[in-house]
C-alpha positions in Angstrom: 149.2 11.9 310.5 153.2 12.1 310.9 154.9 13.9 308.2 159.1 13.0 307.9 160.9 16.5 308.6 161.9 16.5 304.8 158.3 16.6 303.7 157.4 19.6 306.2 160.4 21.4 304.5 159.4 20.8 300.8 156.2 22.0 301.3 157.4 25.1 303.2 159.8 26.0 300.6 157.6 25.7 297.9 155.8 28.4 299.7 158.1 30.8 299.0 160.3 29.9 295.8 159.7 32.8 294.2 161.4 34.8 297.2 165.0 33.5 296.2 167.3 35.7 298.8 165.0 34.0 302.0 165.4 30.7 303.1 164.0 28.1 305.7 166.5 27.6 308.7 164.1 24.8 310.3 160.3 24.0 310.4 158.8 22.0 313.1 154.7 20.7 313.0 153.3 19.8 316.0 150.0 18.3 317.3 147.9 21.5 319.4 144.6 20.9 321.2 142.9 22.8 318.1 145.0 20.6 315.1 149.0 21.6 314.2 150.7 24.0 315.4 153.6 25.0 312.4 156.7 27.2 313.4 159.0 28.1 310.3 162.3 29.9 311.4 163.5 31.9 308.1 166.3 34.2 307.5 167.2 36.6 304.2 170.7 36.9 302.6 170.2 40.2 303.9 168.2 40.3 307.1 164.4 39.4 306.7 162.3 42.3 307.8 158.6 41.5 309.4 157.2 42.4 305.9 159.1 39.4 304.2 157.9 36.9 307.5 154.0 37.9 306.7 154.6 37.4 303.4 155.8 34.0 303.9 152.7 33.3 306.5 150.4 34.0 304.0 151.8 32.0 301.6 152.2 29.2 303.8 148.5 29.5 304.8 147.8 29.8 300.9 149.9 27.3 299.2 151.3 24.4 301.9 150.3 21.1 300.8 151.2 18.5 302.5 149.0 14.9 302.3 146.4 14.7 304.3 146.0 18.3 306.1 143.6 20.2 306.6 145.4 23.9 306.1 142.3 25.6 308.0 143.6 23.1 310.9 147.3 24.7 311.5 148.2 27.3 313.6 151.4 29.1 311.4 153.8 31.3 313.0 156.9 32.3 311.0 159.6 34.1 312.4 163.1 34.8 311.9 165.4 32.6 314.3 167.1 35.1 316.7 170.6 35.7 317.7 171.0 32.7 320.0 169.5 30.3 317.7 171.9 27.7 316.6 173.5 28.5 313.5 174.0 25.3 311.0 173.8 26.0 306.8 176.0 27.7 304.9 173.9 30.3 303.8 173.3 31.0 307.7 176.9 31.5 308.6 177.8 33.7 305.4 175.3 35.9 306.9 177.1 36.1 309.7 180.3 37.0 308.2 182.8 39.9 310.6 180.2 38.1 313.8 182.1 37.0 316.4 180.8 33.4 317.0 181.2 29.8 318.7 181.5 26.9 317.1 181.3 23.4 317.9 182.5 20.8 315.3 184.2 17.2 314.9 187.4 18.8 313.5 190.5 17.3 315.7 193.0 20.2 314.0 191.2 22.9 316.2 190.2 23.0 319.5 186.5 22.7 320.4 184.7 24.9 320.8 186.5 27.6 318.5 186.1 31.1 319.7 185.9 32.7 316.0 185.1 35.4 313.5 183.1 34.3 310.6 185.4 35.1 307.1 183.7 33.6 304.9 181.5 30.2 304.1 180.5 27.8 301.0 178.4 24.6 301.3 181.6 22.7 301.6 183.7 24.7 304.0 184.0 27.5 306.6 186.8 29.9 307.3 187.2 31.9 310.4 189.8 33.8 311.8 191.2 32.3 315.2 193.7 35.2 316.4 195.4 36.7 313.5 195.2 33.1 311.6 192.6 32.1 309.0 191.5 28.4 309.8 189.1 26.3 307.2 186.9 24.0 308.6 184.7 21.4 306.5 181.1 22.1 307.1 180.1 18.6 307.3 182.5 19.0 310.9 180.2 21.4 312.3 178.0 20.5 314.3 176.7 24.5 315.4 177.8 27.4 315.4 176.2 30.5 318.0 176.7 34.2 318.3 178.9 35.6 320.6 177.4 38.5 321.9 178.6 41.5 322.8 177.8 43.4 326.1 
């Protein structure tokens, strides 16, 4: 069966609505030799802990519903997305808020990629400081954004 992307991630969030401060970064279901393999990449407003990610596997193994699979079938594996894991929703980057970070985008006021710090983000815009100057960027522009880490 082929699920679209949008119907993996309904059923996935449904799975943990009542958990309001976690969301669903991205979700991919794949055929394995023994049925699906899921993989569901969540972060907190806060930091997810490994408590939160079993939490979420359980429900997924509990609660996903998605037409036509078999739930006994599906491998699950959640885990939190890592610090080189492309950054993309709003909610991710104000997470990231003080982290340095680079970010590629379609903006043709910057240059690209912008070597940034994260002030501060909405669902329509993000600001980061380039220097000593703030610079707003619309988040429909970006295209990523990654951590720069520090060695």
């Amino acid at each position: 069966m082929n699920w679209t992307d949008e119907e993996i991630r309904a059923g996935i969030e449904e799975c943990f609505e009542e958990a309001t401060d976690i969301f669903l970064v991205d979700a991919s279901l794949n055929a394995s030799k023994r049925g699906y393999q899921l993989i569901a990449k969540c972060e907190s407003d806060s930091g997810i802990t490994i408590d939160q990610l079993a939490r979420i596997n359980r429900s997924i193994h509990n609660n996903l519903s998605l037409p036509g699979l078999d739930i006994e079938n599906v491998s699950v594996e959640v885990t939190s997305p890592g610090a080189n894991y492309p950054v993309k929703t709003h909610r991710h980057f104000n997470r990231l808020i003080g982290h340095p970070m680079i970010i590629e985008h379609h903006s043709e006021v910057v240059q690209n990629p912008l070597e940034c710090e994260i002030v501060s983000a909405t669902s329509e815009s993000l600001t980061v400081k380039v220097g000593d100057e703030n610079v707003s960027l619309n988040l429909s522009d970006v295209i990523q954004g990654k951590v720069k880490l520090r060695w």
